[in-house]
ZAMARGU-4260 file (C-alpha; in steps of 0.2 Angstrom, whole numbers, plus 5000, padded with zeros to 4 digits):
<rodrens>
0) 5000/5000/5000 | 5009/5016/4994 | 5002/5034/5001 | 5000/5048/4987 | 5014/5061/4991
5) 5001/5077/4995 | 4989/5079/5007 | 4978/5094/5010 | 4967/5101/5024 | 4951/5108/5020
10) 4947/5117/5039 | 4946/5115/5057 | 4932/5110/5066 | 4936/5122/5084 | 4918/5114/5093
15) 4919/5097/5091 | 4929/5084/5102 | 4940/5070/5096 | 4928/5060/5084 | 4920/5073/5068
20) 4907/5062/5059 | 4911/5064/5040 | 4906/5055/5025 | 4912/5056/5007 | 4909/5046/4991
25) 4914/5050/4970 | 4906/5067/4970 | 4900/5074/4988 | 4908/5077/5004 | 4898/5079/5020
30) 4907/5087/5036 | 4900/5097/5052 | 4901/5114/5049 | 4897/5120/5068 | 4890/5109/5081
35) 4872/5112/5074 | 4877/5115/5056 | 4880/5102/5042 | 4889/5106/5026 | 4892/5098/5008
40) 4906/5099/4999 | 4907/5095/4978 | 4927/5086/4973 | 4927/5092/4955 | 4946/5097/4957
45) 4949/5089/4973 | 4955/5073/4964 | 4964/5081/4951 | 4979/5090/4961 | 4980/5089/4980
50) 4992/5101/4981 | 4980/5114/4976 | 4963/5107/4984 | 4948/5120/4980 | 4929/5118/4979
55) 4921/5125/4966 | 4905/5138/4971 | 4908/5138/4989 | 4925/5135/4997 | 4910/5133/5015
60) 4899/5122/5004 | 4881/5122/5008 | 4875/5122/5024 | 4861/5108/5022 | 4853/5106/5043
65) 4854/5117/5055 | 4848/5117/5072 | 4848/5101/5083 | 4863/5092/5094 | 4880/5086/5089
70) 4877/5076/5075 | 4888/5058/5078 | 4889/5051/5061 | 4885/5055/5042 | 4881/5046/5027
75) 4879/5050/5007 | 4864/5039/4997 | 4869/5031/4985 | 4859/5042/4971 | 4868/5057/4979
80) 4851/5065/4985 | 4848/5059/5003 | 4859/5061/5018 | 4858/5051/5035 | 4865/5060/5049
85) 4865/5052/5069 | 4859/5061/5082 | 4857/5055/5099 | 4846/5036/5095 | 4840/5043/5081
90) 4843/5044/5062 | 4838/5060/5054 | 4836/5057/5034 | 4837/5074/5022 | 4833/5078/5004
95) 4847/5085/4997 | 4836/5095/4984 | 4827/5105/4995 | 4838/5103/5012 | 4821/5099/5022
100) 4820/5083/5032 | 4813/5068/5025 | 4808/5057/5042 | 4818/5052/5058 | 4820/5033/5061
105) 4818/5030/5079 | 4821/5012/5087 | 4840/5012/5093 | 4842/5012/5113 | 4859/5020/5113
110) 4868/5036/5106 | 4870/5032/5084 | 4886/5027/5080 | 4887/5025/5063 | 4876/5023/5047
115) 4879/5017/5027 | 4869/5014/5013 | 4872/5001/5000 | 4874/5003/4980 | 4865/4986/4976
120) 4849/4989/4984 | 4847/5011/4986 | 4834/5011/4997 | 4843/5000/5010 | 4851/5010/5025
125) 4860/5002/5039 | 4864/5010/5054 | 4872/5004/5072 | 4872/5013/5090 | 4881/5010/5106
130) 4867/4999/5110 | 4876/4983/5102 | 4864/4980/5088 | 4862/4985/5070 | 4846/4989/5062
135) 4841/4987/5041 | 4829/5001/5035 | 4822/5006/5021 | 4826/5025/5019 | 4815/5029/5007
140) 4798/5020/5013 | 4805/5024/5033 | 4804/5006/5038 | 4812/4994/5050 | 4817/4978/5039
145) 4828/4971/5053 | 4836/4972/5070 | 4849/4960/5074 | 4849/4959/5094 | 4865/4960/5103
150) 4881/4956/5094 | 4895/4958/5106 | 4902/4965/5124 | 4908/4980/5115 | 4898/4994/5103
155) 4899/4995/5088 | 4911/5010/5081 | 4909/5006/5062 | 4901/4998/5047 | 4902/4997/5028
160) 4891/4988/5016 | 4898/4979/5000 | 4895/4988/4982 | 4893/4971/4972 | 4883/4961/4984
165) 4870/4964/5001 | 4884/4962/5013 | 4887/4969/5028 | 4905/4973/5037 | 4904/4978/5056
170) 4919/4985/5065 | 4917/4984/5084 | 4927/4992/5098 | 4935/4977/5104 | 4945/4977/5088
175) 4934/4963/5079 | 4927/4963/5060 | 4910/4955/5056 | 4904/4949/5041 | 4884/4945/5036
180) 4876/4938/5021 | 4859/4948/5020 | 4845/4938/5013 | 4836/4943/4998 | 4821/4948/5008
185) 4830/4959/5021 | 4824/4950/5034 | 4834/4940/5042 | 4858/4942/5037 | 4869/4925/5042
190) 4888/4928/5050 | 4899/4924/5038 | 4916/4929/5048 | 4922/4936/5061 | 4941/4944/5062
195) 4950/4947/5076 | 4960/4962/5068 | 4970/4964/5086 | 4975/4947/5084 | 4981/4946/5068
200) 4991/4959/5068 | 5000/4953/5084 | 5003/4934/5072 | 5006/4945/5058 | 5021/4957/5069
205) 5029/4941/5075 | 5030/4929/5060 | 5039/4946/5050 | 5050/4950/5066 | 5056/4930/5066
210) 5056/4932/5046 | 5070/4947/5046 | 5085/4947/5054 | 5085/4965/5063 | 5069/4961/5070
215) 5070/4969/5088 | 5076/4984/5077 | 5057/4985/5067 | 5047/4981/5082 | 5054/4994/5091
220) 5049/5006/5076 | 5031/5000/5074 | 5018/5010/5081 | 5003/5004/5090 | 4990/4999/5075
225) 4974/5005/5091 | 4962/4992/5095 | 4942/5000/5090 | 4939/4997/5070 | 4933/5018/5069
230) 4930/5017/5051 | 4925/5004/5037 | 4922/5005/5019 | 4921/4992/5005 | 4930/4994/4988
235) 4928/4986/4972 | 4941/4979/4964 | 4951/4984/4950 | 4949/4972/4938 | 4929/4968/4941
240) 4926/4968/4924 | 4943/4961/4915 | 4938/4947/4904 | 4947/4931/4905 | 4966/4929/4897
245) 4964/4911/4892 | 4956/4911/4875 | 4947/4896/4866 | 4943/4892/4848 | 4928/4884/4849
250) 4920/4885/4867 | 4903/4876/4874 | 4890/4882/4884 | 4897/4871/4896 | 4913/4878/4895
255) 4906/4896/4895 | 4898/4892/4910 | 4913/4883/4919 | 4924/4897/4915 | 4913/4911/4922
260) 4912/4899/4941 | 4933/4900/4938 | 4932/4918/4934 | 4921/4925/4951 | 4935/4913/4961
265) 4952/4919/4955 | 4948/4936/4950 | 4952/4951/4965 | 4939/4950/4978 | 4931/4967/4985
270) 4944/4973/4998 | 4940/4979/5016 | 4949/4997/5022 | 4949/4996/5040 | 4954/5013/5052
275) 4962/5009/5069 | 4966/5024/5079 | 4988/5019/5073 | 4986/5011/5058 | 4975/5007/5041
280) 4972/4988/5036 | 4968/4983/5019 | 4961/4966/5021 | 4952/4953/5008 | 4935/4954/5010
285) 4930/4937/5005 | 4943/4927/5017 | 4946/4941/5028 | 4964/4940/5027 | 4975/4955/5030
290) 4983/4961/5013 | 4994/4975/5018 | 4996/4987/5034 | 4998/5007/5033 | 5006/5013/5052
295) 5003/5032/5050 | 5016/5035/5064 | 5031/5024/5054 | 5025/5034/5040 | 5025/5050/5047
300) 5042/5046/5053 | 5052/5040/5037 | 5043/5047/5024 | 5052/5063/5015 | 5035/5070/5009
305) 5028/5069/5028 | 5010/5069/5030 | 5004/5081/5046 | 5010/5075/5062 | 4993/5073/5069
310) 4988/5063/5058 | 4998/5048/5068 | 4985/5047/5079 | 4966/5045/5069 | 4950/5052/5077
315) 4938/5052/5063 | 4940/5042/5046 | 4931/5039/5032 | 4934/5030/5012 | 4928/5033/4998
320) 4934/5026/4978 | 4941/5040/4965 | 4934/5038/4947 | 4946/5032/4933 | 4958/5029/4949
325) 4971/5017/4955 | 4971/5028/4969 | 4958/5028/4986 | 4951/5043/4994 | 4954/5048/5012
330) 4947/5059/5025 | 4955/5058/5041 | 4955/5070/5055 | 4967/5069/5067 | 4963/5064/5089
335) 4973/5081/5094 | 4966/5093/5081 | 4951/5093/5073 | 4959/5097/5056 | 4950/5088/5043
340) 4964/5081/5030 | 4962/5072/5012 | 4977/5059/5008 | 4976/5048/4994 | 4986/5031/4993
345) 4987/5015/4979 | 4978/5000/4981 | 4989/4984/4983 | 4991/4978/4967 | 4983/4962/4962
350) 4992/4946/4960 | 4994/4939/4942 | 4983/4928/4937 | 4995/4916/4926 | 5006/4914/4940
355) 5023/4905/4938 | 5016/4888/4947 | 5005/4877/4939 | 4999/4857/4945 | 4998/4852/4929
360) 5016/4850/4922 | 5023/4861/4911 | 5040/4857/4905 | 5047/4839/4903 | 5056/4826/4918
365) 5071/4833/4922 | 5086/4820/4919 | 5089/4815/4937 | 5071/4816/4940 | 5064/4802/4953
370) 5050/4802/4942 | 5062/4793/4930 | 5065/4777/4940 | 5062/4761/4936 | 5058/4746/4946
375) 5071/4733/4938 | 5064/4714/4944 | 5078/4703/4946 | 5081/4689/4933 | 5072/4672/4937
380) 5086/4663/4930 | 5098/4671/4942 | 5084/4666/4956 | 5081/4649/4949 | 5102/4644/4947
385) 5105/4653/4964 | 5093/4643/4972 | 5093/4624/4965 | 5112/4623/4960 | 5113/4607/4948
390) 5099/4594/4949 | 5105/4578/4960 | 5124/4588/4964 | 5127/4590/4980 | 5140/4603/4982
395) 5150/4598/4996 | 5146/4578/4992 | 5149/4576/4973 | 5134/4566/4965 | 5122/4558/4975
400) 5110/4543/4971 | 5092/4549/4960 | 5075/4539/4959 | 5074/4535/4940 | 5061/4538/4931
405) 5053/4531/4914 | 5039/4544/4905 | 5032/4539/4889 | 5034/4557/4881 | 5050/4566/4878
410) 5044/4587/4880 | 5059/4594/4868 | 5055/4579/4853 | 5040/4579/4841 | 5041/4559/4841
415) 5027/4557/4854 | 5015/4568/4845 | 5001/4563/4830 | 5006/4566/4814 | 4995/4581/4808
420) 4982/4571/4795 | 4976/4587/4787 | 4980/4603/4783 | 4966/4613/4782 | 4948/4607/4788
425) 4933/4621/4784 | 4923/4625/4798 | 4905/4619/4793 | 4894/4626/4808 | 4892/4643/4802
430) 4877/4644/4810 | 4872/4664/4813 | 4874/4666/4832 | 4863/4679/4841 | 4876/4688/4853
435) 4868/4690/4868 | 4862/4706/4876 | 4867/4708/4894 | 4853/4718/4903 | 4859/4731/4915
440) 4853/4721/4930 | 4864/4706/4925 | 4878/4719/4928 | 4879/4724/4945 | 4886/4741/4948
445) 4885/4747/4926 | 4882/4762/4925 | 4879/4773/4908 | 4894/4780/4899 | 4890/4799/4899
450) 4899/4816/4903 | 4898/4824/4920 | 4886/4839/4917 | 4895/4857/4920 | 4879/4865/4926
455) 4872/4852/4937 | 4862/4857/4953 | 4867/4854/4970 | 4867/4837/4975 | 4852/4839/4991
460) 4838/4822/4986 | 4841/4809/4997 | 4840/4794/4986 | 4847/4779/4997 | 4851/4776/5016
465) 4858/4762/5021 | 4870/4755/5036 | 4886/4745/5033 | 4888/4733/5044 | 4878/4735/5061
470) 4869/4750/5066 | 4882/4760/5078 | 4897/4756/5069 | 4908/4771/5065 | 4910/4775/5047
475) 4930/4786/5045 | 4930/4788/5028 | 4923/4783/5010 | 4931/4786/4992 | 4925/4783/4974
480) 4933/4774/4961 | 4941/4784/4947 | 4927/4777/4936 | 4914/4781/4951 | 4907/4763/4950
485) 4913/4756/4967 | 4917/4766/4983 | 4927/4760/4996 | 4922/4762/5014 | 4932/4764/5030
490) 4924/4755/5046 | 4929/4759/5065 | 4930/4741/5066 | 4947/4740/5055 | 4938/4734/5039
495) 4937/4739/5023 | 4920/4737/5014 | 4919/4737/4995 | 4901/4742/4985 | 4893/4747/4970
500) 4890/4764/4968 | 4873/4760/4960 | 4869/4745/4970 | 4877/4748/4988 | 4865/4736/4997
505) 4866/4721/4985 | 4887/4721/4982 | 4899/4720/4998 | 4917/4715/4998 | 4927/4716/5015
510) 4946/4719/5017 | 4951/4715/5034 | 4967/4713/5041 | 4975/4730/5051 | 4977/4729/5066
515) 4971/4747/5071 | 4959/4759/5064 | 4962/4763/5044 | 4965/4779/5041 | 4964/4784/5023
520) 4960/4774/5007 | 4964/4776/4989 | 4957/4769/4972 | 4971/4765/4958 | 4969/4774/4942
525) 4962/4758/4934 | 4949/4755/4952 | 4959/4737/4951 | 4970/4741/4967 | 4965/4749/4983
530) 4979/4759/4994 | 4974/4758/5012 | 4985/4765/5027 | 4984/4761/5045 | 4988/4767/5064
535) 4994/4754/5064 | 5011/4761/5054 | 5009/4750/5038 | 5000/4753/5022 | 4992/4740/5010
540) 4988/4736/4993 | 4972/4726/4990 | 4962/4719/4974 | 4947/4713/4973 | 4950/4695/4967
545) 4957/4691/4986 | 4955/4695/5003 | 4975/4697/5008 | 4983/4711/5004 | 4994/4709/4987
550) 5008/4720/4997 | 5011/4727/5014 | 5022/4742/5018 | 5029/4745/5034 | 5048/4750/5032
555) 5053/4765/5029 | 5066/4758/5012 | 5060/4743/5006 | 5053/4726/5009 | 5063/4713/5002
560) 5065/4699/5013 | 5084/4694/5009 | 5089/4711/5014 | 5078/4711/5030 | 5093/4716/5040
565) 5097/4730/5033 | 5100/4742/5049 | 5094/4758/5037 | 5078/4751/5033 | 5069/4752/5048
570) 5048/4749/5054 | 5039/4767/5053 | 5041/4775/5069 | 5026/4786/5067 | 5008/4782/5060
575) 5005/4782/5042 | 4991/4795/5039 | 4989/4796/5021 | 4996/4786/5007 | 4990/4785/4988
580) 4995/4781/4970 | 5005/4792/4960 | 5010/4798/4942 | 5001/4787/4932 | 5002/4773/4947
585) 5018/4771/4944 | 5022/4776/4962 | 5017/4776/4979 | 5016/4791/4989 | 5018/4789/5006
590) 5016/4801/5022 | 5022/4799/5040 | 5024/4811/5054 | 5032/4825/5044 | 5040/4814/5032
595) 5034/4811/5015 | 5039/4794/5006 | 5040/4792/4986 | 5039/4773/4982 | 5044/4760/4967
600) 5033/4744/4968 | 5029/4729/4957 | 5017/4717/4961 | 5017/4700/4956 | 4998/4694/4955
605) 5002/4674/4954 | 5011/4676/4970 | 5000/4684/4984 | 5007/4681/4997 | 5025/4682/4994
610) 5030/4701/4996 | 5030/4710/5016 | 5037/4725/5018 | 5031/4743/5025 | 5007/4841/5060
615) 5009/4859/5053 | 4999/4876/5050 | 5010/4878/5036 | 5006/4873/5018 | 5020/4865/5009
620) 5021/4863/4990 | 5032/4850/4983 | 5039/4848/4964 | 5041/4830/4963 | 5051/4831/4947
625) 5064/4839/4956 | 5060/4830/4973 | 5060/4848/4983 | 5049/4860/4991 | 5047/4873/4981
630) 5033/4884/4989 | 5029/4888/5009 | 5014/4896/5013 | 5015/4898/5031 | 5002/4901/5047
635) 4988/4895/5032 | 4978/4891/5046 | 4976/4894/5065 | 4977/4876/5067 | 4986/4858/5060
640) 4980/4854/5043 | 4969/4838/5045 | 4964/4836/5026 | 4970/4842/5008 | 4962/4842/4993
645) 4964/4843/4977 | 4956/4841/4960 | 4962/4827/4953 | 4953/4825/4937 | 4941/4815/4930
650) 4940/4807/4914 | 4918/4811/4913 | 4923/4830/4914 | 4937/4843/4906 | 4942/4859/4915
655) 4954/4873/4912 | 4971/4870/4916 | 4970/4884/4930 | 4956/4873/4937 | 4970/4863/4944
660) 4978/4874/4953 | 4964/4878/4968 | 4966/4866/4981 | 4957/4864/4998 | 4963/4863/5014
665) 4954/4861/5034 | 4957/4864/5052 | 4950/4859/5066 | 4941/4877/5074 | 4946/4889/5057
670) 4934/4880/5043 | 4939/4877/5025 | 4951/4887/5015 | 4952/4887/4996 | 4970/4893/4988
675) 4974/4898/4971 | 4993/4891/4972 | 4999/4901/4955 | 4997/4918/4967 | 4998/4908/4985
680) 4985/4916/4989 | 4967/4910/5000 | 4952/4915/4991 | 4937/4908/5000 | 4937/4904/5018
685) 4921/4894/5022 | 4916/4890/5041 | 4897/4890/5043 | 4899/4871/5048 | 4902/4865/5065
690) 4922/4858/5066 | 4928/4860/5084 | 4936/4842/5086 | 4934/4831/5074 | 4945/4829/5058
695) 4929/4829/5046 | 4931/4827/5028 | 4930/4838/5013 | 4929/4838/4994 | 4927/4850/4978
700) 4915/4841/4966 | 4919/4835/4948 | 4911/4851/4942 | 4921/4861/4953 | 4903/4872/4957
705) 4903/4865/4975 | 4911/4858/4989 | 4903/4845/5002 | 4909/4844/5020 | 4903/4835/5034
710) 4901/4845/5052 | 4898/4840/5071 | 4880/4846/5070 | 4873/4830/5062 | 4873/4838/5045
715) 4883/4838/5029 | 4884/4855/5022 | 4885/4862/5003 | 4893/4877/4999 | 4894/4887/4982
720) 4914/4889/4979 | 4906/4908/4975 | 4901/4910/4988 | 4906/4913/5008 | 4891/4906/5014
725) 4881/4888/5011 | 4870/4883/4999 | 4861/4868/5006 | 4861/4857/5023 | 4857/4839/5021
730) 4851/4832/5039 | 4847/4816/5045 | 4861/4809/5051 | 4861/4803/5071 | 4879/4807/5074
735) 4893/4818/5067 | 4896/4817/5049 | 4911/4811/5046 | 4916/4809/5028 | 4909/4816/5011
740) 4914/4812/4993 | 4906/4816/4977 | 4904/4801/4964 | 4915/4808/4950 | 4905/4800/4935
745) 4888/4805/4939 | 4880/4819/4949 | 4880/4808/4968 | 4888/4814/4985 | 4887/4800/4997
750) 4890/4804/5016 | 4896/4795/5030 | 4892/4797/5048 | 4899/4791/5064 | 4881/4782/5067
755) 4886/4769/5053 | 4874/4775/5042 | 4878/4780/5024 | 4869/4794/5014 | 4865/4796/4994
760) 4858/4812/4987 | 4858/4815/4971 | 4852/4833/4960
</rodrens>
């Protein structure tokens, strides 16, 4: 955030005490003249050159009320024709055309704090007062739409509503930023998020002190940012309407449709402009993550151009957008002087979009890639003469007596075999055979081959319930196939039950054989193999045509018998939390503790049971082509990570490579996060589920419009990656919801709940 080099004070307000209510937007300043006096002010010139800051007509402006207490807060309409000014509980509304007053809203217990009106809807006024709530008006009809109760300990200082979309922003004096969704009737708003602005910036201080080297140097330079949010406003972004870089020849509907769902994710969100009494914060308004931090005391210190000195302490703020503009208008006044000053500063610029980091590869293996090994099987030959010597040698004794034996064939000679009395015979039973038409119900689990649809609807019709095993026994986890027929489900009784997508009470296959609770499980690319992994430090292969497990990990090297011994291949010392099959299933990849395990394998089918073998907030990324970490995002959540996902792919649905690149990630207490990894940066944060202990699931679907969680509340919850906010909850379960997955060949999300029950909905 870089502060435009001029500043210019309008006046001083000699009557007032530390806090002047103000308000500006494009066009119109509104400031306290006197204590009973109210004047507007027109920018024309104001934007053009700081340094010489006039007004044109009336340097005083209009004088618009008169006569009544000490106003405590203004606000512009949106159509630049009403103004609402806060005085005492009340909220005094007046026509700009003809300066008379329009009504006075009445309803507020305490002394009016602060009022706004939003672009979407013009009539919509919100206002707040020392009485803890917030109230929704109509400003034009002069009636209460809703009142919210009590929110917190603290009044309320501040609020802001979003330009693009009925949202609301409250800044509190205990430092702590609100967000609500207001519903489309007005009468009732959802919280989205709350941000503890005093905490974050404390996290904030001490991961860049640790970060630099002279940190007791900076912390002794930065300023104290103030606790009480004294002004909020809510900015478009810059690139609102900048069409998409990625161009197509021939595009679908579909495709259309996709790439506007992409668009409203990766593109800048609306960004929050929050005023301490210290400091100005710049925050993201749709993850409420701090972007960027303004002290005005480092500022005032350092900087050549200095801004006036009592500006390092803020009494009164307020924002407003400047037209054809990289730059932000604003009105501060400072707490010593009432000397009303307008400073303009850049926004942050926004992050590219194309980004240097991509999921899908880009470039070819690099020579010493491990992606390059081979899993070179030993020769049987070697094997076979290591093994058996000479047939009837003894090595130490010389020959040694044989059994003969007499056989009437001779396998290398053609002797023993029938002379071949004919060439050529026709075939004579050309009969026409009718091939036979398998019905669908012969086939258990056959599903039709079609494309998942772009544009589905939320998965939210319950089509099947069913338990899967005994009513009371824990389901940990479920997974599709990659071809969505079968989906493999985790039991708390250490098994691992296999069924039919289609058909899940008439097919069951059961893997048993850990000896702790299973905690993650993995289809091959093919669905032949399943990769399951264990507390009880081993991981396992299975296939469906037996019930051992075709191979067994539990070193940390290998697990070839003959080199057992080895001191350097050791059991894992820490439980195997996640395992699966990698780069074409060609590998195995392995995690443990903080370790992460790439593996070569080879399985020999004809011999099943020959082969025996073996918590951070930060987000690490890892290029496996060069076998290093080549990205840290640290402190991505307030908590340990319990789950990661990723899109994966399906061969039913084609995205976008950027698609790709958003992945998921969940923490116990701070909800679900979804990254763009090209800029590093989170853009949603959902948490209107219930997570405060257990490691529930998540998962984006194969159209990438929604993501399925489960929650401690008995209920699964959908949410629209566009928005903050859910779109559906799908109750019934008895017991926390444990697991969700969506089928990736048709429209299906199956649930699984700690009340052994399984769930199907379908659109």
């Amino acid at each position: 955030m870089a502060f435009h080099s001029h500043t210019a004070s309008l006046f001083t307000v000699n009557e007032f005490s530390s806090h002047v209510p103000m308000a500006c937007n494009q066009h119109l300043i509104a400031l306290p003249w006197t204590q009973k006096t109210i004047g507007i002010w027109q920018l024309h010139n104001v934007d053009g050159d700081l340094s010489n800051a006039a007004v044109k007509s009336n340097y005083h402006g209009k004088i618009i009320y008169s006569d009544f207490d000490e106003p405590s807060c203004l606000s512009i309409g949106s159509r630049n024709d009403i103004v609402a000014i806060g005085i005492s509980n009340d909220v005094v509304i007046v026509n700009l055309k003809d300066h008379n007053t329009v009504d006075v809203l009445t309803g507020h217990t305490g002394r009016i704090t602060c009022t706004d009106f939003s672009c979407c809807s013009h009539f919509m006024l919100v206002s707040a007062a020392e009485d803890r709530t917030f109230k929704i008006w109509d400003a034009y009809e002069q009636t209460l739409l809703y009142d919210s109760g009590v929110l917190s300990a603290s009044p309320i200082l501040s609020v802001s509503l979003n330009p693009l979309k009925d949202q609301i922003i409250i800044g509190d004096a205990d430092g702590k930023i609100r967000a609500y969704n207001v519903a489309p009737s007005y009468r009732n708003c959802h919280c989205l998020q709350i941000l503890d602005l005093e905490q974050s910036l404390h996290k904030r201080k001490e991961l860049n002190n640790t970060e630099n080297l002279n940190a007791s140097n900076i912390a002794s330079n930065v300023g104290d940012p103030g606790i009480g949010i004294i002004a909020l406003a809510v900015v478009n972004p810059l690139n609102a309407e900048t069409p998409l870089n990625e161009q197509h020849d021939e595009i679908t509907k579909a495709e259309i449709a996709y790439t506007s769902v992409i668009k409203d994710i990766i593109k800048d969100s609306e960004t929050i402009y929050a005023a301490t009494t210290g400091a100005i914060v710049e925050i993201d308004s749709c993850t409420l993550c701090i972007n960027n931090i303004f002290d005005l005391a480092e500022y005032s210190r350092e900087s050549k151009k200095r801004i006036p000195f009592d500006l390092s302490l803020i009494g009164s703020c307020t924002f407003s957008e400047i037209s054809n503009s990289d730059n932000i208008r604003c009105l501060l006044c400072g707490l010593l002087q009432n000397i009303v000053h307008i400073i303009q500063f850049e926004r942050s610029k926004s992050f590219d979009n194309q980004g240097t980091m991509s999921i899908i590869s880009s470039s070819p293996l690099e020579k010493n890639s491990p992606l390059r090994a081979e899993f070179a099987l030993k020769s049987k030959q070697q094997n076979t003469k290591k093994a058996t010597h000479t047939a009837g040698r003894n090595p130490k004794k010389g020959l040694v007596d044989q059994p003969l034996t007499f056989k009437s064939k001779i396998k290398s000679s053609g002797y023993a075999t029938s002379s071949v009395g004919k060439m050529f015979q026709p075939r004579t039973d050309m009969r026409k055979k009718t091939p036979a038409i398998k019905s669908k119900t012969e086939v258990p689990g056959s599903i039709a081959r079609e494309n998942y649809p772009i544009d589905c609807p939320p998965t939210t019709s319950l089509k099947q319930k069913l338990y899967l095993s005994q009513p009371g026994t824990a389901i940990n986890g479920i997974k599709y196939s990659g071809d969505g027929s079968q989906i493999a489900c985790v039991a708390a009784d250490k098994s691992i039950q296999i069924l039919k997508s289609n058909r899940p009470d008439k097919f069951n296959i059961a893997f048993t054989g850990h000896d702790l609770s299973v905690t993650s499980v993995n289809w091959s690319r093919t669905g032949q193999f399943l990769l399951s992994t264990s507390m009880d430090k081993t991981a396992r292969i299975w296939c469906s045509d037996s019930k051992e497990p075709v191979l067994t990990i539990s070193n940390d090297s290998h697990n070839f018998k003959a080199e057992a011994s080895n001191y350097e291949n050791k059991p894992f010392t820490k439980d195997i939390s996640y395992a699966a099959f990698y780069y074409m299933d060609k590998f195995i990849v392995l995690a443990s503790g903080s370790s992460i395990y790439l593996y070569k394998y080879h399985l020999d089918l004809d011999k099943l049971d020959d082969v025996k073998s073996t918590s951070s907030k930060n987000l690490e990324i890892f290029d496996m082509n060069i076998s290093k970490c080549i990205q840290v995002i640290p402190e991505a959540h307030t908590r340990s990570m319990h789950a990661i996902a990723i899109n994966k792919g399906s061969t039913f649905v084609a995205h976008p490579s950027r698609a790709y690149n958003l992945v998921l990630t969940s923490a116990v207490t701070d909800g679900i996060k979804l990254w763009d990894l090209r800029t590093s940066k989170c853009v949603r944060h959902y948490d209107a589920h219930v997570n405060r202990s257990h490691p529930v699931g998540v998962c984006m679907s194969p159209c990438m419009r929604y993501i399925a969680t489960g929650s401690e509340d008995k209920t699964a919850y959908l949410y629209d990656v566009r928005s903050n906010t859910y779109s559906d909850r799908l109750t019934g379960h008895r017991d926390v919801v444990f697991d969700v997955a969506f089928n990736p060949r048709q429209p299906q999300l199956a649930t699984a709940s700690l009340d052994g029950q399984l769930r199907f909905y379908t659109p």
